[in-house]
Every structure is written in C-alpha cells, then in structure tokens.
C-alpha positions, 0 to 999 in steps of 0.5 A: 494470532491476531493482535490489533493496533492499540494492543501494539501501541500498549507494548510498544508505546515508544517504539509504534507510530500510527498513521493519520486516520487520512487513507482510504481503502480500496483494495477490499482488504481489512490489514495486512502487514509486511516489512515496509519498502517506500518509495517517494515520487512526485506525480510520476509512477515510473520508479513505483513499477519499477519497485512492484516488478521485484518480488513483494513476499512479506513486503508492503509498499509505501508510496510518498506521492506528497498528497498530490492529487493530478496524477495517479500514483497506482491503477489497475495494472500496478496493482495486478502487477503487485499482487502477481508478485506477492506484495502484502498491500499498498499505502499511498499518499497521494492520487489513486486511478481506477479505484472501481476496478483495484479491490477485484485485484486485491480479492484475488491475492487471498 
C-alpha cells in the first residue's frame, strides 16, 4: 500500500512534520521510509560509522551536520556500509562527498 505525504499530513495533521523542500537526492531512490535513528555531528563522520556498522533494517538515519559544508558527512564507502547493513536510507544536513559515485550504491539495496 502506498500512501503519499499530503494523505499523512491529512490524517495526522497535529502529529506529521514536513521536512523543508532543502534536500537533494543522490541515492537514486524516490522514498523510503523506517523508524529514524539521528545523529548530530559537526564536520566529523567518525560517530556516523559508528552508527551504519549496526544493523539498519527498517531504520533510516538522519544526520544533523548543522548545514556545514567543508566536510562530507557520508561518501561511497559510508554508504556501501549502509546499504550492507540493511538501512532503508540516509538524510543528511549537511556536506555529501562523491555524490557521482552513491546512487549505484542505493540501486543496489532494491
């Protein structure tokens, strides 16, 4: 069953937030979804590896960079090691490295 987002936001208006119309995709993917694990950091990805070696079934992480943009957050490697451990997808605020090479990463998963 598919249900889009203004059908959610109609049923539960009080209880559903939209994420700002900000992000771009890269993972070749048009929605996933999962129970959300976040994750603040500031141009470090250290704690974000740390996160995708556990198991991602029916997870989606969100990563709160602070919109900085010096260093990337996720690469090709963090997200082979996402989608080798089952996470549904990635949300990220902030800088992304070697974005030609994630979405063959994400095709793979599906």
């Amino acid at each position: 069953m598919f249900i889009d987002t203004s059908e959610l936001c109609d049923l539960y208006a009080e209880q559903v937030d939209v994420v700002e119309p900000i992000f771009s995709s890269f993972g070749g993917v048009s929605h996933f979804y999962g129970k959300v694990t976040t994750v603040k950091c500031f141009e470090s990805n250290g704690l974000i590896a740390e996160v995708l070696e556990e198991n991602g079934e029916g997870r989606v992480l969100v990563i709160d960079g602070g919109g900085a943009v010096r260093r990337g957050l996720i690469d090709a490697e963090l997200a082979q090691l996402a989608v080798d451990n089952g996470w549904e997808g990635i949300i990220v605020y902030g800088a992304i490295r070697q974005i030609q090479q994630l979405r063959p990463h994400w095709t793979l998963k599906k």
